[in-house]
N, C-alpha and C positions, 0 to 999 in steps of 0.2 A: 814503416819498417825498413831496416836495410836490405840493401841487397845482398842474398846470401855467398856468399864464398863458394868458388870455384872448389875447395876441400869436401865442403860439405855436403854440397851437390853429389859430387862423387861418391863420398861414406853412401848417402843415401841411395844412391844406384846397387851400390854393393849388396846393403842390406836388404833391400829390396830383392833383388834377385836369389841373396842363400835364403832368405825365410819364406819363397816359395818355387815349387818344384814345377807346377800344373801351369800349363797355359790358364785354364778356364779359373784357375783359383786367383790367378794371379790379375785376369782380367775384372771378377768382381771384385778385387781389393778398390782397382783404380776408379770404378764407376765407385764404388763409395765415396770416393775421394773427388768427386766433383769432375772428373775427366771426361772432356766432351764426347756424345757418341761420335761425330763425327773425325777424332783424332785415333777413338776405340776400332772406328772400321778401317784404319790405315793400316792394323795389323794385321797382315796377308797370312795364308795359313804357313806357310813354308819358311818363314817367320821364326826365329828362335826370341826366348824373351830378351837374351842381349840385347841382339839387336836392334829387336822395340822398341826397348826402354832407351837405347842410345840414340836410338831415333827421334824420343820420344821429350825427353828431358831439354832438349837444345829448345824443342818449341813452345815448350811451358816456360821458361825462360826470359823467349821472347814476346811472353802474351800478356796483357794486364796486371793479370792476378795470378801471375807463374810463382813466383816466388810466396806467395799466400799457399798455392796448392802442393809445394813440395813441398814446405815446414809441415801441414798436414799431414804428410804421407810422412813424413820422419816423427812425427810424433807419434803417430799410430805405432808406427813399428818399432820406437822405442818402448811401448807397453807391454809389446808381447812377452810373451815368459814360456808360451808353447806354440809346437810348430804340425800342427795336422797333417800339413803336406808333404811335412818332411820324414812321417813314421812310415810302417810296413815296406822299407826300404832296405835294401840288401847293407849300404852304407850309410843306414841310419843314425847312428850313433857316431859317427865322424861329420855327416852333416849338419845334425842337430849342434853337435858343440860349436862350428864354423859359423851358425844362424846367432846362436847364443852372444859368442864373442862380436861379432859384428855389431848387434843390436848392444851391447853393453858399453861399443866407441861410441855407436850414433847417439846414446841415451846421456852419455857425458856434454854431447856436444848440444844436444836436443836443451838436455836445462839452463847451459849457459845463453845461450841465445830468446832462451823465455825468460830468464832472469833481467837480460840487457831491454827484452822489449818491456818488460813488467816495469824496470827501470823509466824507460827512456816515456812509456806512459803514462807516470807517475808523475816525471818533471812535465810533461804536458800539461795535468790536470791540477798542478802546482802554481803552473805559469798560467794558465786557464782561469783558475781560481784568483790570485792577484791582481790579471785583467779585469775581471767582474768585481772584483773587495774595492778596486782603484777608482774604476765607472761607478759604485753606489756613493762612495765616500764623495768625489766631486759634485755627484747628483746632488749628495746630501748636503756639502759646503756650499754650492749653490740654493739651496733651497731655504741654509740657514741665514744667507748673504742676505736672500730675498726677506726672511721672516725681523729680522736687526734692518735692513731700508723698510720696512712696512711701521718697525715701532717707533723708530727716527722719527718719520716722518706724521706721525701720530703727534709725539711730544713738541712735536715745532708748532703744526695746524690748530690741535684741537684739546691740547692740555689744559684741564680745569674746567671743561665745557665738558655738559651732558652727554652730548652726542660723544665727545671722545669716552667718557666712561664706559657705553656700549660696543665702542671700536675696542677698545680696549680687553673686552671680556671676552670679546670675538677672535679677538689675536692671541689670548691665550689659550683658549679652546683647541682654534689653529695648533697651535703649539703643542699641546697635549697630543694631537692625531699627528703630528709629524715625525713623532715620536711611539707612537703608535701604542699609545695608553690608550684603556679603555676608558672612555673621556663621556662627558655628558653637560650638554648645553644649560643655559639658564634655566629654572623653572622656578613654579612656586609650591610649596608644601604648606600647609598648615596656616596659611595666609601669610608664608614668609617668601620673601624673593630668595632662592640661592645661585649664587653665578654660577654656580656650572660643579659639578664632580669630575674626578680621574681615581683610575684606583692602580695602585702603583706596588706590587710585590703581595698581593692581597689585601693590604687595607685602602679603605675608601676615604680619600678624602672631599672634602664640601669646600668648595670656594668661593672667596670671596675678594673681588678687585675692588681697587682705589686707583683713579687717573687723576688725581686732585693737583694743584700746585704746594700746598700746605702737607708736612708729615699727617698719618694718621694716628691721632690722639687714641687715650685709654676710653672714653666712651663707643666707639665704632669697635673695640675689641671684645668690649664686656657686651655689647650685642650682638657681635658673632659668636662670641662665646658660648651662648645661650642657645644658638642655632645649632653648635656641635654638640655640646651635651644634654638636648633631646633626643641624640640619635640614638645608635647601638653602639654597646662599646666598644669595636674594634674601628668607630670611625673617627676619622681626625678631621683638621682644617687647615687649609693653608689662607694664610691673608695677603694678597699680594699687592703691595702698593708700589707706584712709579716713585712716587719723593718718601719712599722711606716711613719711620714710625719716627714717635719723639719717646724722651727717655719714658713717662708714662705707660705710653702705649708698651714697652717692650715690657715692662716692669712687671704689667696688667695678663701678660701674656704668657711670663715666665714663672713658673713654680713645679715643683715636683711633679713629673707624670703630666704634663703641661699638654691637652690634646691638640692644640695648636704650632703651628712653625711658621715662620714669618720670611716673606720672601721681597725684595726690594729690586732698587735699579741697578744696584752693584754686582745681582746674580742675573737679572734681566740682559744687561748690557755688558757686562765684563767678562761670562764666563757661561752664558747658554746659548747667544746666538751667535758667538764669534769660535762655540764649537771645542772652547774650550772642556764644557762639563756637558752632557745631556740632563735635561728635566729631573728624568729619572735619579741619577746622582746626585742632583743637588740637593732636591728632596730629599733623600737618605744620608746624605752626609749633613744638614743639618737636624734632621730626625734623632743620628745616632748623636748629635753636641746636644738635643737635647736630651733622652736619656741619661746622659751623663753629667750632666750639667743642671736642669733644669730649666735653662734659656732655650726663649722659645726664638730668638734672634742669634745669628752667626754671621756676620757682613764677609761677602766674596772675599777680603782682603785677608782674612784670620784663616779662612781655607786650608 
């Protein structure tokens, strides 16, 4: 917060002394107010509150949290609207209007200075925010750098070999939980192997990878086919191959209401770990080309 203004300091003294009459009323305002007893026993009986308070003020001031305890003490006293101490008085009614008008300057100046701090708060938690949006994003660029060197380096070592096929279904797994889909590993149902599930806006999908050097043909379709529509029917399939499908395969794949979407190396490497699109999106946006289309293939390029 800034440091308040020599004005307002003053307003506050003001105010502070017309809205109370009483020593004792005026010394429980201040211990409301956080005022150390030790600063409360400096005031000697013989003491007027002036002088107190002028005494008083220069030291909270000087103290840590001086300027915290006197915006306090002017907010309080910008709420009042009655004055106890000021009734059953012979010039009651000239002082009460004197308490009135002072509290009505402080109470102008009281909102401006909680607007500027509500402000200057705000850009805090603005700037606050952007730092932390800034730190996930590079986490996250990092982590997509790492997930695009892990499938590189897959297609170089172990493309078309067994083992890369399991590497393979483990990186996309990876990939599902990076992204932080409700995702689920290999298993087998019914005597059938399925690579893994994600369920992505509420429908479930069933996967199925290809690490192969060869597109994958219309037979490896019409058998996963077969593994999505034993499911329920809010469930789809994604078939995800590294080298792509051939025209068969897509052909096999595409037709009205098609529960299948077919995903490749061009959404693999082009446009999900270079952070261009998330999982999520890609999914969906060739989801929604199929709905509309019937094609259950959309290559990154046509995007």
């Amino acid at each position: 917060m800034k440091r308040l203004s020599p004005f307002f300091v003053e307003l506050t003294q003001d105010t502070l002394l017309k809205a109370f009459w009483y020593k004792a009323s005026l010394r429980l305002f201040l211990q409301q107010h956080q005022i150390e007893d030790i600063m409360l026993a400096q005031w000697h009986a013989d003491q007027s509150k002036r002088e107190y308070v002028e005494w008083l003020f220069p030291r909270l001031l000087a103290s840590d949290r001086g300027d915290e305890v006197i915006l306090s003490v002017a907010r309080s006293l910008a709420e009042m609207d009655v004055f106890p101490d000021l009734e059953r008085r012979e010039d009651t009614r000239i002082r009460i209007a004197e308490a009135q008008k002072a509290v009505s300057r402080l109470r102008k100046r009281v909102i401006e200075i909680s607007e500027a701090v509500r402000e200057t708060e705000d850009a805090k938690q603005r700037r606050r925010a952007a730092r932390e949006e800034l730190t996930k994003r590079l986490a996250a660029q990092q982590s997509v750098e790492k997930l695009l060197k892990q499938l590189e380096d897959l297609a170089v070592t172990l493309l078309g070999r067994q083992e890369g096929g399991y590497a393979f279904e483990k990186w996309f797994y990876d990939l599902a939980i990076f992204y932080e889909l409700e995702a689920r590993p290999s298993y087998w149902t019914s005597g059938r192997q399925i690579d893994g599930a994600v369920t992505i806006e509420g429908t479930t999908y069933l996967i199925e990878t290809r690490f192969t050097r060869e597109p994958v043909g219309s037979p490896d379709i019409d058998i996963f086919m077969g593994k999505i529509e034993s499911k329920a029917d809010n469930t789809m399939g994604l078939f995800v191959s590294i080298s792509g499908f051939n025209a068969g395969a897509i052909a096999a794949a595409s037709k009205p209401k098609t529960p299948m979407l077919l995903i490749d190396h061009s959404h693999l490497f082009g446009l999900i770990p270079r952070g261009v699109m998330s999982l999520p999106d890609v999914v969906l946006r060739i989801k929604r080309h199929a709905s509309q289309t019937g094609a259950a293939h959309l290559p990154a390029e046509d995007f």
